[in-house]
N, C-alpha and C positions, 0 to 999 in steps of 0.2 A: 504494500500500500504506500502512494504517497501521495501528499498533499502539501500545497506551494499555497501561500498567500501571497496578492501580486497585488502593490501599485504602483500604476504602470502609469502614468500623467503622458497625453499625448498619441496612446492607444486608439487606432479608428473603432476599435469591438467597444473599448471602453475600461475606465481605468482600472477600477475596483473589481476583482474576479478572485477564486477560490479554485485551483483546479483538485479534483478529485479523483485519482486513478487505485484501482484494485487489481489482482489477479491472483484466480483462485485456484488449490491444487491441481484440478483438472485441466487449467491452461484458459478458463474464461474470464475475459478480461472485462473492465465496468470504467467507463473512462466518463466523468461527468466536467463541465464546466460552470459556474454560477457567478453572476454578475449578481453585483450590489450597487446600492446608491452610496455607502459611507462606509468608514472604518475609523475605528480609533484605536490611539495607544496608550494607555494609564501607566504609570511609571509609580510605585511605591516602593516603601521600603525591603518591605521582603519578597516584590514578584511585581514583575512586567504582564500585562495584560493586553491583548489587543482583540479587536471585535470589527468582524467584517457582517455587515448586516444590512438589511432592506425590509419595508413592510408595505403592502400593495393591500386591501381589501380586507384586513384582518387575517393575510397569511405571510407568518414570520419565515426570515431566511437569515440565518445567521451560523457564523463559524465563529470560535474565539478560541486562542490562544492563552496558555501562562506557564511562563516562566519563574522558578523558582529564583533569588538574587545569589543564592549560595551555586546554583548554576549546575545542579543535579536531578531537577525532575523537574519536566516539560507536561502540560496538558492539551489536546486538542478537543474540544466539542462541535459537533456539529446537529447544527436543529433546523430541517426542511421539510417541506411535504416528501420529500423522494429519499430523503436519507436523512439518518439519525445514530446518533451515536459517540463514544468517547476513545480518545488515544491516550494513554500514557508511558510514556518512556523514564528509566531511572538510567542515570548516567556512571558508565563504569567504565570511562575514560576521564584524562584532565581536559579542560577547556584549551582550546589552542589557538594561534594567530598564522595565517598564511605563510610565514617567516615558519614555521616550527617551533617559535615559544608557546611558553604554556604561562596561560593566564594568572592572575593579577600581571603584567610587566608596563612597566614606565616607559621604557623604549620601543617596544614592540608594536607595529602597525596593523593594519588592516588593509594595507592596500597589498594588492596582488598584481594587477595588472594595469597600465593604461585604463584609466578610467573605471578601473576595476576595483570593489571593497568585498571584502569577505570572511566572515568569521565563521568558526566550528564551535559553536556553545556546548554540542555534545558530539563528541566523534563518534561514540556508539553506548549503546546501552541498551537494556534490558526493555522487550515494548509488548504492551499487551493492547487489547484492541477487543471493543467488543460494537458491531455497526446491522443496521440492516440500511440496506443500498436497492431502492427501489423492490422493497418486500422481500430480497432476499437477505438473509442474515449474512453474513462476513467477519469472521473474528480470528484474530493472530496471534500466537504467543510465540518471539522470538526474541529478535534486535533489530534497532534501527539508529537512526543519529535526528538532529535538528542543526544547521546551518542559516547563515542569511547570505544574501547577496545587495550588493546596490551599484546602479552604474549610473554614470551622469547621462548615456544618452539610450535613450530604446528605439527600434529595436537594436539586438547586440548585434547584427551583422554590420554596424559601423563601427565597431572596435574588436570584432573578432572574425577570426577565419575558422577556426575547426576547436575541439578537444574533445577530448578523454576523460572520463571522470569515471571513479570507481569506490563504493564502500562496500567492506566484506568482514566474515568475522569467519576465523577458521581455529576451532580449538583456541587454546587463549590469546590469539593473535587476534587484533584487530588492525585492517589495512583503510587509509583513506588517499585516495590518489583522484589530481587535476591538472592534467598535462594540455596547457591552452597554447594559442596560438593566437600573437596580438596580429591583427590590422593595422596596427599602430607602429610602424618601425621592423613588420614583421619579428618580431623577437618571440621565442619559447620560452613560456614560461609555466616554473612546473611547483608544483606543493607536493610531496610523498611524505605519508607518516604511517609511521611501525610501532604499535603497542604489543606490547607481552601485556596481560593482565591490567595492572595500572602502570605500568613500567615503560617509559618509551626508550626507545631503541634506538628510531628512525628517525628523527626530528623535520627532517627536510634533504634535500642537494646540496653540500656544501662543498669547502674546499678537502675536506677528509674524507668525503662521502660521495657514491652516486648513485640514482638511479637510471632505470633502463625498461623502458616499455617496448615489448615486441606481440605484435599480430599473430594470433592462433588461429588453424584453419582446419581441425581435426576434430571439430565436431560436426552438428546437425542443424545450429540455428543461425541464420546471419541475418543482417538488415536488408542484405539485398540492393537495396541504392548505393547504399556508400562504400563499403566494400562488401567480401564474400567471407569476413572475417567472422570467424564463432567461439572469437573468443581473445583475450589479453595475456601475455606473460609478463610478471612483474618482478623485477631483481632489483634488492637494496643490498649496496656493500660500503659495510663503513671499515674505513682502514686506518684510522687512529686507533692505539692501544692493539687490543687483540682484534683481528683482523675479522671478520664476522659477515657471514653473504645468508642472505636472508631468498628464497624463493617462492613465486607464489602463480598458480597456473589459475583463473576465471574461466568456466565454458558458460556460454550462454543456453540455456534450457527452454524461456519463452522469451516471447517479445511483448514486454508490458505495455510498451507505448509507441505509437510511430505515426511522425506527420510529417510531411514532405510539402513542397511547394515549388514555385521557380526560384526563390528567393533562401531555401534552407530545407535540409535536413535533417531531422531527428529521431534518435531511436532510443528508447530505454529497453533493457535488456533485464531478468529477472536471471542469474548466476547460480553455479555449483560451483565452490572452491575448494583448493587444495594445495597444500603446503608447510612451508616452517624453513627453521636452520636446516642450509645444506648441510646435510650427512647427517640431521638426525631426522628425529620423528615427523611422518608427513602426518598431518592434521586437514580434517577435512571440514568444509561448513559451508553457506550459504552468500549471496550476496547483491546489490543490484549496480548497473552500471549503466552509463550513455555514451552515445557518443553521436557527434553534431559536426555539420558542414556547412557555412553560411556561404552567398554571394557577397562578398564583402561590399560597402560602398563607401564613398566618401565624407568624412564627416559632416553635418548642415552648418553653414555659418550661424555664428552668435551675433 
């Protein structure tokens, strides 16, 4: 399951939307959109709030968020005629910044890319889910994460050409990887992070470390548009101190999500993963990924 709250200022659909995507053991997919007329964000002391909501004829439409301030457990609700229901996630990762620090930091940014902001409030954590979606029930007990995003201009295909992005949990690893692709100076830019348990590993690409994303094509599922790929291999080697390579193989299983246009690409991917430390235990688990193709265009003048 996932669910994006978007405002989007400048959207011809319109700014205010809720997307809502499912996909159930059997491979059937529940992809909802919901526009709203308003949203708000309440800020206290112990939890962030926010409510995307509209009311037409005495029937209510609302999504609302909250975040806990200690930055461990997230809530989602949702109340419509067609769906209803609650997400909660408990976080068993640190909080992290695109850089690979981890939260409270004085120095540490949020910026990622060209015109690009981005935090991980929860890399992964514990999520349970209980919805019914159009009279059918839908309920999860695994992991997931919460992130935000923000760019100065929408759509993205005026600051980006393509990425990768990946979150997975395999035995007590948890991976989160965004290998973008600015429009902006063409330059690659990448976030990879490696948790054991609460323990990070991986922090990012640095001058002691690298990562390495490579194209798998030895399964059953691809996108079909963009390549014929079924799947990512991911290698982290940090070579400060003991020298340490970390491997990790994604097959794609279904296709959660996929919209195409003249103008962009997109596919979400629901994953089987597998891996750990080369030459020890492979560890097996679950995961979701995308990946995206824009026609790039020229920024608009200000």
């Amino acid at each position: 399951m996932a669910i994006v709250f978007f405002n989007q200022p400048g959207s011809p659909e319109g700014e205010l939307f809720v997307m809502l995507d499912a996909i159930s053991s059997n491979g059937t997919c529940s992809s909802n959109t919901i526009f709203v007329e308003k949203s708000q964000i309440i800020t206290c002391p112990s939890q962030t709030t926010g409510i995307w909501s509209s009311a037409a004829q005495d029937i209510t439409f609302s999504f609302s968020f909250s975040l806990d301030s200690n930055l461990k457990r997230a809530t989602i609700t949702a109340e419509t005629p067609s769906i209803k229901g609650e997400w909660h996630i408990n976080s068993t990762t640190p909080a992290r910044y695109p850089s690979g620090q981890l939260y409270p930091s004085r120095s540490a940014s949020l910026y990622f890319a060209p015109y690009n902001w981005w935090d991980e409030t929860i890399p992964s954590g514990t999520v349970s889910t209980t919805f019914e979606i159009e009279g059918t029930p839908f309920s999860l007990n695994g992991f997931g994460g919460h992130d935000s995003f923000l760019t100065a201009f929408s759509p993205w295909y005026y600051i980006s050409e393509d990425w990768i992005w990946a979150r997975m949990v395999a035995g007590p690893y948890t991976v989160v990887v965004w290998d973008y692709n600015s429009s902006i100076g063409g330059k690659r830019h990448v976030s990879a992070f490696l948790v054991h348990g609460e323990t990070v590993l991986f922090p990012g690409p640095g001058p002691d470390s690298t990562f390495t994303l490579s194209l798998l094509y030895n399964g059953t599922v691809s996108d079909g548009i963009i390549n014929n790929a079924t799947g990512f291999g991911f290698d982290f080697v940090e070579k400060s101190g003991k020298r340490s390579n970390w491997h990790f193989e994604v097959e794609h299983t279904h296709l959660g999500l996929q919209a195409y246009s003249t103008d962009s690409n997109y596919t979400r991917f629901v994953d089987r993963v597998s891996g750990g430390e080369v030459g020890g235990p492979v560890y097996r688990g679950s995961g979701q990924s995308e990946q995206v193709v824009w026609k790039s265009m020229a920024l608009p003048e200000l």
